[in-house]
N, C-alpha and C positions, 0 to 999 in steps of 0.2 A: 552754417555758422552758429556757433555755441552762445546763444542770449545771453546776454548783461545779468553780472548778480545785482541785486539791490540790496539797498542799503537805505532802510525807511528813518530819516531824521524824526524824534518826537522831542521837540522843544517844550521844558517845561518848568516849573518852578518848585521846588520843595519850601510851601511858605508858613512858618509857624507864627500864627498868632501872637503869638510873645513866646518869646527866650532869651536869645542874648541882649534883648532890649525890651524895656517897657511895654505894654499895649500900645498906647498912643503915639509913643515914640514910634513904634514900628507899624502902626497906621498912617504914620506921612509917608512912610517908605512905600509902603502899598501902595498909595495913591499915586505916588510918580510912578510905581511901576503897572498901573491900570492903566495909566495917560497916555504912555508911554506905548504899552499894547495895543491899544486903541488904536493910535496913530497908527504901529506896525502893519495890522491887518488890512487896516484902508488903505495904506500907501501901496500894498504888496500882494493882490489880490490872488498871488499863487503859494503864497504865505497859508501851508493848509487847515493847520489845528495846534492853538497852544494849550497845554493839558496844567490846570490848574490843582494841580496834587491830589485829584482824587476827592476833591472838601466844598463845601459851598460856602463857608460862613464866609471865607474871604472876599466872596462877592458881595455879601451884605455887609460888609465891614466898609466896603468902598463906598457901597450906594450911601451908605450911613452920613457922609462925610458928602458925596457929589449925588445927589436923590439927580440932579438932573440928565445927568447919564444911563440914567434907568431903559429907556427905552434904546439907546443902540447895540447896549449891553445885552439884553434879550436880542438884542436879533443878530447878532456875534455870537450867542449863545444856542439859538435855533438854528442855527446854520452851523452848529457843531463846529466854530473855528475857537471859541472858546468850550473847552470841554472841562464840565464839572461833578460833583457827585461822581458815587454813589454816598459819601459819609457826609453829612451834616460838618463835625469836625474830625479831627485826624486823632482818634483816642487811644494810648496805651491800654493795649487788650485786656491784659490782667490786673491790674488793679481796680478795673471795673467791673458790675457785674455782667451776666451774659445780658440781661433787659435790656441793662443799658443801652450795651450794642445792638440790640434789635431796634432799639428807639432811636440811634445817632440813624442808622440808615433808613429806617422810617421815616422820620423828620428829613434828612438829607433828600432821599425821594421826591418827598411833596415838595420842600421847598425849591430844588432845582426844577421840579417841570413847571411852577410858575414862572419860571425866570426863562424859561426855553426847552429845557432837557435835559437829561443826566446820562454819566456812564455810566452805561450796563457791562462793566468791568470791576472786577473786585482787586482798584487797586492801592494794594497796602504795602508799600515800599519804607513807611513811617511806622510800621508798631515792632516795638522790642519785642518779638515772639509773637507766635501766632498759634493761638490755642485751637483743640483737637477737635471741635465743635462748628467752625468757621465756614468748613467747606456746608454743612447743612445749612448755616444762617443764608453763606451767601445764595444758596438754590432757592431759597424761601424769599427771595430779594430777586429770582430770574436770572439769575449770574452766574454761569457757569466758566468762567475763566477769568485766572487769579494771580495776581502779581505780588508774588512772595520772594523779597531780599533782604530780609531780616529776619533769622539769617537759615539758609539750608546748608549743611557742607558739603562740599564736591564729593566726598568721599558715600555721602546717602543719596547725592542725587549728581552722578557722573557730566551727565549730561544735564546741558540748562532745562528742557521740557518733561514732563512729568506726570501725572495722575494723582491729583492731591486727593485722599480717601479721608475722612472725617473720621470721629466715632463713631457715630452710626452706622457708616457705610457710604455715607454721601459722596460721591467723586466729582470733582471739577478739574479742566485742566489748568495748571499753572506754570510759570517759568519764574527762575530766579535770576533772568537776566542774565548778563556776562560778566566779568572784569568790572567789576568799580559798581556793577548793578544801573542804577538808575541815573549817576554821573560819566559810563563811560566814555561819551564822543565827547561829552562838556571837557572830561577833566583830560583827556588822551588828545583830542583834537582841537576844539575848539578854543582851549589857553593858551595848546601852544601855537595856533594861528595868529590869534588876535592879539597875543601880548609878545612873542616871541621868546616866550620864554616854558621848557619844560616843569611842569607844573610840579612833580613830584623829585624833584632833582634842589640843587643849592641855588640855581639860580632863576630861582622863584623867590623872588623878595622884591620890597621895596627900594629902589633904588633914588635917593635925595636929590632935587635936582633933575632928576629925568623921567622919573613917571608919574607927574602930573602935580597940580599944586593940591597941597594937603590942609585940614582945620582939624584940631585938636583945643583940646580945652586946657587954658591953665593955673587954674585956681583949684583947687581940691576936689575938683571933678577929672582932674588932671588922668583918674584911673581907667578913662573911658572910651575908646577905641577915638582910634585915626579916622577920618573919612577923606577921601579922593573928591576933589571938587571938578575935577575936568575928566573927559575920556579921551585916555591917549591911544586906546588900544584901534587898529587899525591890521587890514590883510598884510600878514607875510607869506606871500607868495612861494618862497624858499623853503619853508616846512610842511606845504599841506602835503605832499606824498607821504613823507615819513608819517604824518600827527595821525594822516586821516587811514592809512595801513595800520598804524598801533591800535586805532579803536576800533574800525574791522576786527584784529584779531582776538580782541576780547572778547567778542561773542564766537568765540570757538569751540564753543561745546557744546554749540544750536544742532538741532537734530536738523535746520534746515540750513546750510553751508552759505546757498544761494542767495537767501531771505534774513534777512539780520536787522534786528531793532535796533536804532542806533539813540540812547535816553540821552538828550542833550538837554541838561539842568542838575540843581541841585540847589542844597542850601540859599533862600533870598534870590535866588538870579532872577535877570528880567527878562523882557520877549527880545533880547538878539536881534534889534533892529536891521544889523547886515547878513542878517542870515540867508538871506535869499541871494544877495551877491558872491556871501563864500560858497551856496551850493554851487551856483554855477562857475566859481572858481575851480572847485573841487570836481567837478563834471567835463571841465577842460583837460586837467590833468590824470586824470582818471579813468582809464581806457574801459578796465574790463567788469569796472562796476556804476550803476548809477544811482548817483544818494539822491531822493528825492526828500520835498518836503510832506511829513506824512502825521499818521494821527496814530496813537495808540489801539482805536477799532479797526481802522484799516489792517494793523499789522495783525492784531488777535485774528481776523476772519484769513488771511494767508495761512496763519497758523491750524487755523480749521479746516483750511480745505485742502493744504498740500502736506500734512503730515500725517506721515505711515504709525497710525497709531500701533502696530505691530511693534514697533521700536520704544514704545513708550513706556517706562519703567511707572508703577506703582509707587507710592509711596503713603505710609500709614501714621497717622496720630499727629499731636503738636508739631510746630517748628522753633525748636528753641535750641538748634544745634552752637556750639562757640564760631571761633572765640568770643571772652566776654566784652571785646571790643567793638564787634560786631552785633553784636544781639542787644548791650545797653541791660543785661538781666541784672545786674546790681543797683537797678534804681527801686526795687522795689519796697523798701522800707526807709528809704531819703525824706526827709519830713513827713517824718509818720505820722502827726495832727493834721496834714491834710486829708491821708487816706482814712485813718478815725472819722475823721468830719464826713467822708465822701460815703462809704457806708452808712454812719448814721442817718444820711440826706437818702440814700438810697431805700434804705430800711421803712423812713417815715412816708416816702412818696409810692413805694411799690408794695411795701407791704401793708401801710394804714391807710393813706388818706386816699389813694386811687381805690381801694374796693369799701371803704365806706361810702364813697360821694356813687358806687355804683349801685350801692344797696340803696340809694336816695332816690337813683334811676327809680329803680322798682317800685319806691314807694311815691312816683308820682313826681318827686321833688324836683328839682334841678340842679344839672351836673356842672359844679364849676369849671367849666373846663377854657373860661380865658385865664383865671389864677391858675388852675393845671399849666396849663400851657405855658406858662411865664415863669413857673417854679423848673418845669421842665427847660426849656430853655434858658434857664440858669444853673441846673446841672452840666448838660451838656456842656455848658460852653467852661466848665470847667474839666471837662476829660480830654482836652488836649494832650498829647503824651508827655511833652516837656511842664506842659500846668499841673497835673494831676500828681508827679514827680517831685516838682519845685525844683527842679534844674535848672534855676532861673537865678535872676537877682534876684532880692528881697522884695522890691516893689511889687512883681509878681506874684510873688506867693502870698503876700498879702490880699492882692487882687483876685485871688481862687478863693480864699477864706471867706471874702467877702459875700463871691456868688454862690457859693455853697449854705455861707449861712442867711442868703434870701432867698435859697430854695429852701430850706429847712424849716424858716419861717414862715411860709406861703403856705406848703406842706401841712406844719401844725395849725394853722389858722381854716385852712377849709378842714381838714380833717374834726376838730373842734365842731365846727359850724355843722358839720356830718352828722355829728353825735347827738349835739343838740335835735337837729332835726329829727331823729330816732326817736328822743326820749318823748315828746311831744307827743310820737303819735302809739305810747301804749298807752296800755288801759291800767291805772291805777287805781280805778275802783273800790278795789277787795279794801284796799288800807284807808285809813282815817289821815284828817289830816296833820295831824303833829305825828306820824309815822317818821322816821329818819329813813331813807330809804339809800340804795347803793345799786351801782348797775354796772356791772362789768362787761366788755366786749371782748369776744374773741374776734376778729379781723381774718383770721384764720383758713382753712378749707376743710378743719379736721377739728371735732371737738377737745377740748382739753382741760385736763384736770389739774389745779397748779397751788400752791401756795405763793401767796404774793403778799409786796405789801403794801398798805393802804392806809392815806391819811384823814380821818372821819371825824367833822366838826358836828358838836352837839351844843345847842344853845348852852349860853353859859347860867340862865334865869333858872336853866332845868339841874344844874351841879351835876350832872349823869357822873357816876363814876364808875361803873360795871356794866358791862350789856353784853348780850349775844347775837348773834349774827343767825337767823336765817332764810333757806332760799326760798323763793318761791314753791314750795311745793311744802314749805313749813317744817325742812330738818336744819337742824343746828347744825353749825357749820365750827369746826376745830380751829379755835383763835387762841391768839400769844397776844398780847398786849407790852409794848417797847418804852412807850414815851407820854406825858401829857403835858399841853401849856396853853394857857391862856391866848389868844389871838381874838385881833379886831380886823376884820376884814371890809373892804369895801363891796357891794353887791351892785354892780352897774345898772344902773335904769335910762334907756335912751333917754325918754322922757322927761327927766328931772337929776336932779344929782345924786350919785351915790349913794344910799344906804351905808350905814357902819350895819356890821354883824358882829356882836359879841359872845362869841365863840370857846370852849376848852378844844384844843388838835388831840384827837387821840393817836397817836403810831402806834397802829397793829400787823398783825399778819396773820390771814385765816386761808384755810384751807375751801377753796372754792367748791370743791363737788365741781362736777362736769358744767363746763360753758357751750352751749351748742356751738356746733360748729356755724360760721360765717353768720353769728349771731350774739345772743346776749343771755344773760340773767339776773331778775330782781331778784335784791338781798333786802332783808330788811332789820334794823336794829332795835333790839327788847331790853330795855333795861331793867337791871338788876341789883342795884344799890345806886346811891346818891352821896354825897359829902356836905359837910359845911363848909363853906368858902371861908369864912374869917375863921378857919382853926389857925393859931399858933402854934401849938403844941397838940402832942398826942393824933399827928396825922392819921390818915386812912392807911392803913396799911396792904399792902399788896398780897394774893394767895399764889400758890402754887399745886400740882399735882404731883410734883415729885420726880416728872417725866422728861425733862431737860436733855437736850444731845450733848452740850456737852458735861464731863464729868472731871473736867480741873481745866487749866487754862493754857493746857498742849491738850487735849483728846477731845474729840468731838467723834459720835457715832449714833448709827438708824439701823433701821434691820437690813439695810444692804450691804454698806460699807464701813469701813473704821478708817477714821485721819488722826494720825500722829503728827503733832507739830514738831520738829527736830530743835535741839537745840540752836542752829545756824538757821532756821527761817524756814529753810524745807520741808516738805512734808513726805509722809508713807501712809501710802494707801493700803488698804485688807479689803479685797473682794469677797464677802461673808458669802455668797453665793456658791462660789468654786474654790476659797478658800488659798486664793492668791494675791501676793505682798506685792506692790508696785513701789519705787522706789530707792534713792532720792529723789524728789521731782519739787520742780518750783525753785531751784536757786537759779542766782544769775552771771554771767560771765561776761567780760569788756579784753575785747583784744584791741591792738591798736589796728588806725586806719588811716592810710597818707593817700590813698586814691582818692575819686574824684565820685561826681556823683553819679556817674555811670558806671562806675569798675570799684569793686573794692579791693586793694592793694595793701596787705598788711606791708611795714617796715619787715626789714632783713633782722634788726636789732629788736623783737618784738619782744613783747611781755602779754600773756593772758593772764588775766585774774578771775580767778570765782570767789564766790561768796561761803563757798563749804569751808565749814572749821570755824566763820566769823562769829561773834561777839554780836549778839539779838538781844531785844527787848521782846517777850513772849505777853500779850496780854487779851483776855478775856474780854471779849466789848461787846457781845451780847448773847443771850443763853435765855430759852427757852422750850416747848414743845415741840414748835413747827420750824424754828429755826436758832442757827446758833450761830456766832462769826467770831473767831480768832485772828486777832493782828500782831504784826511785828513790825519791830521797827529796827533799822540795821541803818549802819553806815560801810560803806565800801572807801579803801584811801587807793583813791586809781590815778595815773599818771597824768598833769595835767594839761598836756598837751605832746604833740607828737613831734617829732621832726619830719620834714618832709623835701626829699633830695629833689633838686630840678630835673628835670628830663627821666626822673627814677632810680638816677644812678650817680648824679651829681649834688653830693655832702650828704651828711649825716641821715641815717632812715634808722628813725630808734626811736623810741618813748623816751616820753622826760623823766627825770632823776626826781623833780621835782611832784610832790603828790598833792590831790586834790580830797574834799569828802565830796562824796556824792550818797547823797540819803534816799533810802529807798524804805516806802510803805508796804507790804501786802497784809490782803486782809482777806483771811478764807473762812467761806459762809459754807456751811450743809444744811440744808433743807431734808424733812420727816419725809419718809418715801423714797426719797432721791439718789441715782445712783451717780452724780456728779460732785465736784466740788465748786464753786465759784470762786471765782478768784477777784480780785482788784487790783492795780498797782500803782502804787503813785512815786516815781522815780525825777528827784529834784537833779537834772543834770546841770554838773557844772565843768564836766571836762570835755578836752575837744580831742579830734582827730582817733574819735574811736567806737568799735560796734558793741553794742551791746545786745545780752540775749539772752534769755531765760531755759534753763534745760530739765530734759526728763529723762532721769533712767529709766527707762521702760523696762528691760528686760524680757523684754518679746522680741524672740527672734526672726527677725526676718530682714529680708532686703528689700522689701518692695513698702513703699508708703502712698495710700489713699488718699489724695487729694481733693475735695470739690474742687470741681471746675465749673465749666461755662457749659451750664442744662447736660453736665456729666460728670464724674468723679474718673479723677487722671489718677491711673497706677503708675508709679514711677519707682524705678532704680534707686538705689541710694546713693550709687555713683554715676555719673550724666555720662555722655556717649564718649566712646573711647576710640582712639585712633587705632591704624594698626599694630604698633607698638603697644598697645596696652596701656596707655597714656591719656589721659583728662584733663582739662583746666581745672584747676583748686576751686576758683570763682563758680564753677557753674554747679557746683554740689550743693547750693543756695537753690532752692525752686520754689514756684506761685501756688499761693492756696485762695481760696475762697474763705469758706465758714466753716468747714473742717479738713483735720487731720485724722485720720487714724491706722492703727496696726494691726495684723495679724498672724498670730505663727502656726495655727492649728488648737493651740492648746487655751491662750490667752488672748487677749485683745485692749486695746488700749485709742484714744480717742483723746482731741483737743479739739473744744467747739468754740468760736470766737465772735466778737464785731468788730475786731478793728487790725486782728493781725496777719499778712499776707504773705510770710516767706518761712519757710521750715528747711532744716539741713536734717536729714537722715545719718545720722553720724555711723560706721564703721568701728565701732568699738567693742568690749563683754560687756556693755550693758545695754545695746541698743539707744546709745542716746539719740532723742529727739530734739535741736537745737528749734525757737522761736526767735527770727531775730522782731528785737524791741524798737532799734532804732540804726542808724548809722549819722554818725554825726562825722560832717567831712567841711571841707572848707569851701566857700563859693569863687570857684574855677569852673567857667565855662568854656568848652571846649570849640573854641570860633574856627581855628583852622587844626591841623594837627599838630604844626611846629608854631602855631602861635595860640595864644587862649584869653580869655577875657579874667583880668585876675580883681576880685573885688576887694580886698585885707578890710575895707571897712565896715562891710559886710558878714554878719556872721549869724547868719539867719539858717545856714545850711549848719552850723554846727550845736542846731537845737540846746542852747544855756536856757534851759525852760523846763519850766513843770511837765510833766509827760504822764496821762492816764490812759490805763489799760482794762481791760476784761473780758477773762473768758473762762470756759469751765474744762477740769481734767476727770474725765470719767474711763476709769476699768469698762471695759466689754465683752459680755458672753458667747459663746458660741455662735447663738440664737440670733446675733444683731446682723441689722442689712443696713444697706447706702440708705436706703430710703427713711430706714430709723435714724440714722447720724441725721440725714437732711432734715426731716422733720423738727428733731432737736434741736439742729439750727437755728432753724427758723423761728422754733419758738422762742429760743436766746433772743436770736437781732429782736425779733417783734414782739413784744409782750404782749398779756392783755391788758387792756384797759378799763382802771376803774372808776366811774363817775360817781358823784354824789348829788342827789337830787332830793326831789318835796313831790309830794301828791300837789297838783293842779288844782285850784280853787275853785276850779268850773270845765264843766266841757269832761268827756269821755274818748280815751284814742281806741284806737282800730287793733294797737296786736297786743296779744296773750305776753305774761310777766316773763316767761320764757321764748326762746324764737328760734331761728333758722333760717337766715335768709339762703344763703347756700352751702352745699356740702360735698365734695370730693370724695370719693369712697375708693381705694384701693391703692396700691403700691406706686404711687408716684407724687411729684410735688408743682407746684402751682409758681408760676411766674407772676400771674398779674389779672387782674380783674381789673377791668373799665369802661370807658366808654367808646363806641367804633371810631374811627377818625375821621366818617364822612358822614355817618348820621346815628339815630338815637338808639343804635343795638351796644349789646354787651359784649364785650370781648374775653374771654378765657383763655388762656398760655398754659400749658401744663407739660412736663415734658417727663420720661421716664427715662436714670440713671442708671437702672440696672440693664444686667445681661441678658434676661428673659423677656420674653412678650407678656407685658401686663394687662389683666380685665380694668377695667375703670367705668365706675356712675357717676355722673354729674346732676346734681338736683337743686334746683332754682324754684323757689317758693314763690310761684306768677307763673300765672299761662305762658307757655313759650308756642309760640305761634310757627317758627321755624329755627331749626338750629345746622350752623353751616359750617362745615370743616372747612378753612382756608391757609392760605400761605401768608409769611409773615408779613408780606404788603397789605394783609385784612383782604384781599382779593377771591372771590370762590374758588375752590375743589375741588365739594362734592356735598350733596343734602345728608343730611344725617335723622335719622329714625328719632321718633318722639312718643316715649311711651307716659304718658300723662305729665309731669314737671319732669321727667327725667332724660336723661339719651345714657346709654351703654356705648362703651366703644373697648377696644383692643388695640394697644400703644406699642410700637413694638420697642423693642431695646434703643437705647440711649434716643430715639425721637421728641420733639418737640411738638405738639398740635395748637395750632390755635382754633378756636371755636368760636362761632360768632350766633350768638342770639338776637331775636327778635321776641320781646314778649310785651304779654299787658301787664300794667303795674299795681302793684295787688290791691291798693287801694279802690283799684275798679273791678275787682272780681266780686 
């Protein structure tokens, strides 16, 4: 007799922190549905595992509210019937960085096994796309099997099971589930059980009167969902064959016929109190299969043990196949000030303040790592996919602003405190004390040689009006001087109150000379004329050398490049190197937009506008040796608002007739040396339902566009994956970037390095355009069910009426350029150096030389993160290689390293690694990650 197929029920809940509701509003909801769990599993001891999405915070979101629940909760949680983790929270893959995701499952790790335990399951049924990088994080995490429904298409992956391959090469297995993915038996069987009513059909609705007593609000909150105050739902006997056959056969394209995962949950559900009496309802009726109650690891290890992996189809890179209904890829630049703000948080805590407070390590000091810790866990808990997004109300997106900018502040306050503690312990000896002194940090892994600019206070008693700038090694260093003004500053004394300081600010910008890498150098200031402060007349007059970049108030040029400012705002670039024209580049365009925050949907009746041919204000705003910066000021008259049909197809889908101004800033700066431009933007929006984007004719031909990705650079198509008809979504030619863009045709090459913008369209046109979107301003419609939605009209937080700033640089590229130089560049963009201004010490002598090195990365790859271990007082190092080849790499740490340990992303051992005096050598192969984990003395004791 031929065995029972089964059919493993995995009850579970897909619970987002906030989205269609508040935080706290959707914290009481939580708590009934923990109570509510709670109760379940006691009552029903065959009740096997309810899977908590894959997230931990929701469990500390409960304890938050019920602390006394803590301890059954752990033992519901050790006994694997509440199953959590592996993510900290549930974050939209791409709009963060790759750290980040090392640090949500990092943090998700530890904090689940204090609670009882995590899945060791990589499952991600919640991110819009799943970057090419993923299958390596999750191995470096122990996780080799991966739950991926957002989104694969059938057509790349026939069959539900699969061989997820990463960039690297990493393979784990994964499944994208059945029919409906992760709602199948929820939404096929278990609705139409318990309500009796087919869920996807017309008579699924509320019906007045008979499904149960309702509370709404009605006073001008009146916009705000229904709630059901009773449960009417109860067993209909009469449907389970059909309900519970329909969600059977969703999972029909399991390579195991017999064995079928049945996901019962989705969006807010609770633990299915009668679940155990409809299995056994369904186990009556139900001859030749038995549904048991089962757990997500139970089903993965059937998966492991009875499948012909001979059957098993490969599958290579990202998962960002359509439709864009399914993948949610047009949130990417939806309240683009959050993801601005999330990078710049990102930028200060992984590129500054974590590897200063590590170079503190070294020097003995102590590492802030409870304020770490709390800045961190205020990022996080801002990368929720619907937080990170603001596909929320407003109150929400408020509330991400918030924690973002108290991670930013925590951030700059220990990284500050960092600095200080550096400066303390050099030796300023050589200088006297009325020296002006100046200290710049490179944070860096690679030294760098930059033109910056720097605001330097000189007593006001002393009138300085002229000085020079040089480094410790006593060569003068190439300054502009911008601005001068009187200031009174306060100088804090714990002790007693403030000091005034009577001050002249001088704004200059000098040419640094080389900053050691993961270290510093003293400047020092010589003066060179003085002024009388009471002239009236016959001021000081300012010199020049005659050497200025630019040479009228459109033309700026160095000996690398030439920028033409166009009449209309635009610019053209000249590669003086190869003697190639780039351009138009830098105007801007607004098509309309009646989609939602998840899809962008032009109207049928559209109108695009660009800025080419407009009417500019061109003007000159600053000009010097080392630097120069050109602005314009334009206005756009764009539509001011859009129509937008119900259902997509009901009334009007057209731009208004009616026109708006919307003013826009940009302001282009070139720097001596420099083969980039800087940009700025400041774009006053004041129309709605539409995207806006700034474009580049490149003129390099090609189809393929480089994207940093997540610890790899994604080549991608211009046009996204096509059916077999030769057919694409229009939406999905929109794709995710990091911190660069760039092109290549053979001949030329072209590059957009950034901090704050994340989505580029590869246009198909003779000029190779390269679209940036800036923003998408849509209306706040949340999408609660899919024939009903949460509509806000008083809310217009998603349709960004607000000041918007931007920046980033367009630089031409030679032949000669690699990922690893775009990356670099990056990096140096997000991170600048930093310049302090300091005094010689009235007493007392430090320990390091005017110049330094704490550490130093030597070769073709780039650096994640320096810090501290997570379990005791070693350093951590992240470095990972983007290119195609196997690269050499030195790491050299100024302190005895006692042992150095190659580990996986848990900080867990290896393998030992070789120690040749401060240094270790190692061989990185293509696109891998390494973390490194030191032990040393700190130099203060050598």
């Amino acid at each position: 007799m031929k065995e029972k197929a089964i059919g493993y029920v995995v009850p579970h809940t897909h619970w987002d922190r906030e989205w269609r509701y508040p935080i706290w509003e959707n914290r009481l909801y939580l708590r009934d549905l923990m109570e509510e769990l709670i109760d379940t599993l006691e009552k029903n001891p065959d009740f096997k595992s309810f899977l908590m999405d894959g997230q931990v915070i929701a469990i500390l979101d409960y304890l938050e509210i019920c602390p006394e629940k803590e301890k059954v909760l752990k033992k519901l949680i050790s006994e694997n019937r509440i199953q959590i983790g592996p993510w900290y929270t549930l974050p939209d893959l791409y709009p963060v960085s790759g750290e980040s995701i090392v640090r949500n499952l990092l943090k998700g790790k530890i904090v689940a096994q204090e609670l009882g335990g995590y899945l060791k399951i990589g499952y991600e049924s919640f991110g819009w796309g799943q970057p090419s990088q993923l299958p390596q994080i999750y191995k470096g995490f122990d996780i080799d099997t991966v739950i991926v429904s957002k989104n694969v298409d059938k057509s790349r992956a026939p069959r539900c099971e699969f061989i997820w391959v990463g960039a690297d090469g990493t393979k784990v297995l994964a499944t994208r589930l059945g029919d409906d993915a992760r709602a199948n038996f929820f939404m096929n069987a278990y609705l139409k059980i318990m309500t009796g009513k087919e869920y996807k059909s017309e008579e699924y609705e509320y019906q007045y009167g008979r499904d149960g007593q309702i509370y709404h609000q009605g006073d001008r909150e009146h916009i705000q969902d229904y709630f059901l105050l009773e449960e009417t739902g109860k067993i209909h006997k009469e449907y389970i064959e059909e309900a519970v056959k329909k969600a059977w056969h969703g999972m029909k394209d399991t390579l195991l016929p017999d064995h079928r995962i049945m996901m019962d949950g989705t969006d807010s559900t609770t633990s299915q109190p009668k679940l155990m009496e409809l299995l056994q309802e369904i186990n009556k009726q139900i001859e030749e299969i038995e549904f048991r109650s089962s757990s997500l690891e139970e089903y993965v290890s059937i998966l492991k043990d009875k499948l012909n992996f001979d059957d098993v189809i490969e599958i290579h890179g990202e998962m960002r196949d359509g439709p864009t209904t399914s993948l949610s890829g047009n949130a990417l630049m939806t309240r683009a000030y959050i993801k601005t703000l999330n990078k710049n948080v990102q930028n200060k805590l992984f590129g500054m303040t974590e590897p200063v407070s590590a170079i503190n390590m070294l020097l003995g000091e102590k590492y802030e790592e409870k304020f770490l810790n709390k800045a961190m866990d205020y990022l996080l808990l801002s990368h929720p996919h619907d937080s990170i997004n603001g596909v929320t109300q407003d109150k929400t997106a408020d509330d991400v602003v918030y924690r973002l900018s108290q991670a930013g502040e925590i951030a700059d306050t220990v990284y500050n405190r960092g600095l200080q503690q550096i400066i303390k312990k050099i030796d300023f000896s050589k200088y006297e004390k009325e020296d002006l002194i100046l200290v710049v940090f490179n944070q860096g892994a690679k030294a760098r040689r930059e033109i910056i600019e720097v605001h330097i206070d000189t007593p006001q008693d002393r009138s300085i009006w002229d000085f020079c700038i040089e480094d410790s090694k006593g060569n003068k260093r190439e300054l502009q001087f911008a601005e001068r003004n009187e200031v009174v500053t306060p100088v804090v004394h714990l002790h007693a109150r403030p000091y005034p300081y009577y001050a002249d600010r001088h704004r200059v910008f000098f040419d640094t000379g080389e900053v050691p890498a993961g270290g510093y150098e003293v400047y020092r200031l010589i003066e060179t004329d003085t002024f009388i402060r009471k002239t009236k007349f016959w001021a000081k007059t300012r010199k020049t050398d005659g050497r200025e970049l630019a040479t009228g108030c459109d033309f700026m040029e160095n000996d690398i490049i030439r920028v033409k400012v166009n009449s209309d705002g635009s610019i053209t670039i000249t590669d003086k190197r190869i003697n190639e024209t780039y351009g138009p580049l830098n105007y801007y365009e607004s098509t309309g937009d009646v989609g939602d925050y998840w899809m962008y949907y032009p109207p049928y009746s559209n109108k695009t506008y660009t800025s080419k041919g407009i009417h500019t204000s061109i003007y000159l705003k600053e000009n010097g040796n080392l630097s120069a910066t050109i602005g314009v000021d334009m206005v756009m008259h764009l539509p001011k608002y859009a129509y937008r049909p119900d259902n997509y197809i009901r009334g009007k889908s057209e731009r208004s007739e009616e026109l708006q101004e919307l003013p826009i800033t940009t302001y282009y700066t070139l720097k001596k040396d420099s083969d980039q431009v800087e940009v700025k933007v400041i774009i006053d929006n004041k129309c709605m339902d539409h995207r806006m984007s700034v474009l580049m004719e490149t003129g390099v031909k090609t189809d393929t566009a480089c994207a940093q990705g997540h610890f790899t650079v994604d080549e991608r198509p211009a046009l996204p994956r096509k059916d077999e008809d030769g057919r694409y979504y229009n939406e999905l030619t929109t794709q995710p970037m990091q911190n660069f863009l760039s092109l290549y045709d053979g001949n030329r090459g072209f590059a957009v390095i950034t901090d704050c913008l994340g989505e580029y369209e590869l246009r198909k046109d003779h000029a190779s355009t390269v679209a940036f979107t800036l923003f998408r301003a849509v209306r706040n419609i949340i999408c609660t069910e899919f024939r009903s939605e949460g509509y806000f009209p008083n809310q217009d937080g998603g349709q960004l009426l607000r000041k918007l700033q931007y920046h980033y640089a367009i630089s031409p590229q030679r032949e000669d350029f690699t990922k690893e130089d775009l990356a670099r560049k990056a990096e140096e963009f997000n991170v600048p150096l930093k310049p302090i201004q300091t005094s010689v010490p009235s007493s007392g002598k430090g320990i390091l030389p005017l110049s330094y090195s704490f550490y130093e990365v030597s070769g073709k790859v780039n650096v994640s993160c320096l810090k501290k271990g997570i379990e005791d007082n070693t350093i951590i190092l992240r470095v990972y290689n983007s290119n195609k080849t196997r690269e050499d790499v030195t790491v050299k740490l100024n302190g005895k390293i006692q042992k150095a340990e190659l580990t996986d992303l848990k900080e867990e051992f290896v393998q030992e690694l070789d120690i040749e005096g401060n240094t270790i050598k190692l061989v990185i192969p293509a696109n891998k990650i390494y973390t490194i984990k030191f032990t040393l003395t700190p130099i203060c004791v050598l």
